[in-house]
C-alpha positions in Angstrom: 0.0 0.0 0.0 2.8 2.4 -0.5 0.9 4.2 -3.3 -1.8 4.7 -1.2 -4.0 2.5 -2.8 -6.1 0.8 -0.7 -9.4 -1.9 -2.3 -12.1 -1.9 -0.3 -15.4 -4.0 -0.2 -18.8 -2.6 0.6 -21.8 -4.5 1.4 -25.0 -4.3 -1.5 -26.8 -1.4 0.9 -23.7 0.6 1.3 -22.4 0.1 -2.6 -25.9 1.5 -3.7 -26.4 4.1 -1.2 -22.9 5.4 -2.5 -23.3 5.4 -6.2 -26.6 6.8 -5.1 -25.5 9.8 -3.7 -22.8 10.0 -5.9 -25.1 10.3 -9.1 -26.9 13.0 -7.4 -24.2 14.8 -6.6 -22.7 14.4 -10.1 -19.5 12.8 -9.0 -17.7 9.3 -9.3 -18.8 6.8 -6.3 -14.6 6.6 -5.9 -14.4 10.2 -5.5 -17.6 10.7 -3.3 -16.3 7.6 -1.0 -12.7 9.6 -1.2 -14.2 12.4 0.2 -16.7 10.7 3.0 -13.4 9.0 4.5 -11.4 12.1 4.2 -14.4 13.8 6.3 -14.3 11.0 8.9 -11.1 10.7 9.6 -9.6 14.2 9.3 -7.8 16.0 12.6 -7.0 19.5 12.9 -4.1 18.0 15.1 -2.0 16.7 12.6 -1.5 20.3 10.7 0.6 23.2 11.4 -2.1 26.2 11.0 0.0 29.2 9.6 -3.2 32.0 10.8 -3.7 29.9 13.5 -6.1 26.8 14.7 -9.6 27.4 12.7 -11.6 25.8 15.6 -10.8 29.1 17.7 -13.6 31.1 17.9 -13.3 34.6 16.9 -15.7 36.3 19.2 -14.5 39.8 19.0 -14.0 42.5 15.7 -9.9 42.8 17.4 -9.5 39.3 16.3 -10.3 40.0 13.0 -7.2 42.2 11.3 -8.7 45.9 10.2 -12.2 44.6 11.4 -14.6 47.1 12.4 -17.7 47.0 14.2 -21.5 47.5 11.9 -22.8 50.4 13.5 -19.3 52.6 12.5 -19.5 50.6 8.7 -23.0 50.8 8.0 -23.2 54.7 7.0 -20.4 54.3 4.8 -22.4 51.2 3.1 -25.1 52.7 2.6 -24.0 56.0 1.0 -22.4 53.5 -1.9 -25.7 51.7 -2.3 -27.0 55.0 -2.6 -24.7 56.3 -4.5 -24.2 52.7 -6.7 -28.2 52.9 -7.4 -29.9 55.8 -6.1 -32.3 56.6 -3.5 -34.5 54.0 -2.2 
């Protein structure tokens, strides 16, 4: 398995229910299995995260680089739409 090939066998329910899904989806049953086990299995923990570990929580606008809150943004945004399209 140095290739990373690895032959798996599904039972009749689970074979159909993937090329099921797969069809719906518009993708190969491989590719749609590919991705199921990739879901599954991945961990954050085996990843060095260069902007730091995505299951923080940012709670606060300081966390966020050049952030700022909606009540200071909002004018601004609304003078373009105006501006962009006109008056309501």
């Amino acid at each position: 398995m140095a290739d990373g090939a690895l032959n798996l066998t599904f039972d009749e329910y689970l074979s159909a229910k993937i090329v099921e899904k797969a069809k719906a989806l518009g993708v190969s049953p491989q590719e749609l299995a590919t991705t199921l086990l990739d879901q599954q299995f991945f961990d954050h923990d085996d990843f060095t995260w260069t902007n730091g570990d995505p299951r923080r929580e940012r709670t606060t606008p300081a966390d966020f680089e050049g952030a700022r809150d909606w009540d200071e943004v909002r004018p601004e945004f609304m003078a373009l739409i105006e501006k962009t399209f006109g008056p309501e």
